[in-house]
C-alpha positions, 0 to 999 in steps of 0.5 A: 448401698449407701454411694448410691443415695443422694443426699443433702450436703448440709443436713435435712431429708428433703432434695429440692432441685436447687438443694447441694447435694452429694452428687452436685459435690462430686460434679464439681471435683470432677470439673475441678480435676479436669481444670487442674489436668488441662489448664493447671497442668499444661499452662507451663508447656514444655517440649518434655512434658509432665506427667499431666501435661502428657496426660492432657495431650493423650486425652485430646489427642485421642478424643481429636482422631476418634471424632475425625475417623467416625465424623469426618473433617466436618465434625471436628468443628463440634470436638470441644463439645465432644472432649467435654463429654469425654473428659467429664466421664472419664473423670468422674468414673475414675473419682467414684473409685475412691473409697467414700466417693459418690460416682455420678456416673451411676446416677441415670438423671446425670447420664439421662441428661448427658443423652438428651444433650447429644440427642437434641444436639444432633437432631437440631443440627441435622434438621439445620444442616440438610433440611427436610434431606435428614429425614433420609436417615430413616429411609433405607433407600437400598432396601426393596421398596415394598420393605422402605416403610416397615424399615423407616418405621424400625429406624424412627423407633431406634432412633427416639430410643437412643436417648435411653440406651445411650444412658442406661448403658454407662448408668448401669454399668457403672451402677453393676460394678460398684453394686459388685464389689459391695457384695464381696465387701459383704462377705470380708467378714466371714473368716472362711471366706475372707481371703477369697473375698478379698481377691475378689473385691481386688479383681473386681476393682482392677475390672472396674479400672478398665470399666471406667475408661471403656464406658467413657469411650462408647459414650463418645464414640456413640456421640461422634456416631450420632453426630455423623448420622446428622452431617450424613443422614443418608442410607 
């Protein structure tokens, strides 16, 4: 499972926090391909577009109306941030579906930091934006009033937990398909089951195609959720 080893781009075993590595590599084309896509590709904007400049107004597009659904007019103001996130995953996803490639996107250090930005976001931005009012997230004003403090006690919970599931869900299910298809690439060697082998790897990498661009979506949709639980927090 080598795509899932991190390792020194210029020789040596040890990783230092400042070490360029494979997964440094990979962030970095992903970036590179995002700017070719959205800057490179819509720099000569036309009224019939190219292909990437078509591809460029999809994307913000798209991303622009799932935050005004789920956050609101208000949070359009934050939809750079949220069309960052969304373009970086999404790229990133796809690239680790080249043969060789290094998905940084099934590395939970890269995903745990992505959560810890949104959740540290959200959480400052409520506390600046309602006060001591978004302390109301957690109570569930129209619950019986004997089971308020049970339930603001499950709501505090989750809500610290968001952090890990919020990155564990895209890590591991990028992580699982990847993992997949390395096991059916195993068994491409056994003559009585190659053909077999083969259909499957080639099912599991259409799946994976789909994966990649639905597990962009959750993590978005989840951020513009969190983001409307802090311009919002009442129950």
């Amino acid at each position: 499972m080598d795509q899932f080893i991190i390792q020194p781009l210029f020789g040596g075993d040890v990783v230092h926090w400042y070490t360029p590595t494979n997964v440094t590599l990979w962030m970095a084309l992903s970036i590179l391909a995002i700017f070719a896509l959205l800057v490179l590709g819509t720099s000569r904007r036309a009224i019939v577009p190219s292909r990437s400049q078509s591809i460029g107004e999809l994307a913000y597009g798209f991303v622009y109306k799932m935050v005004e659904d789920v956050a609101g007019k208000d949070g359009l103001k934050y939809f750079p941030y949220i069309m960052t996130l969304f373009m970086f995953i999404v790229t990133a996803n796809f690239l680790g579906l080249i043969p060789t490639a290094f998905t940084t996107t099934s590395h939970f250090a890269v995903t745990g930091v992505m959560a810890l930005m949104v959740f540290f976001f959200v959480t400052i931005l409520g506390f600046v934006k309602n006060g001591s009012a978004f302390l109301g997230l957690f109570w569930v004003s129209s619950a019986p009033l004997a089971l308020r403090p049970i339930l603001a006690i499950i709501e505090l919970i989750s809500y610290f937990v968001r952090p890990v599931s919020h990155s564990i869900r895209l890590g591991g299910n990028m992580m699982a398909g990847h993992a997949v298809i390395k096991v059916f690439a195993g068994f491409a060697g056994l003559a009585v089951i190659s053909p077999l082998s083969v259909v499957a790897i080639t099912a599991m990498y259409g799946l994976e195609v789909l994966v990649c661009f639905i597990q962009a979506y959750v993590f978005t949709i989840l951020t513009c959720v969190y983001l409307k639980d802090a311009l919002h927090p009442s129950h």
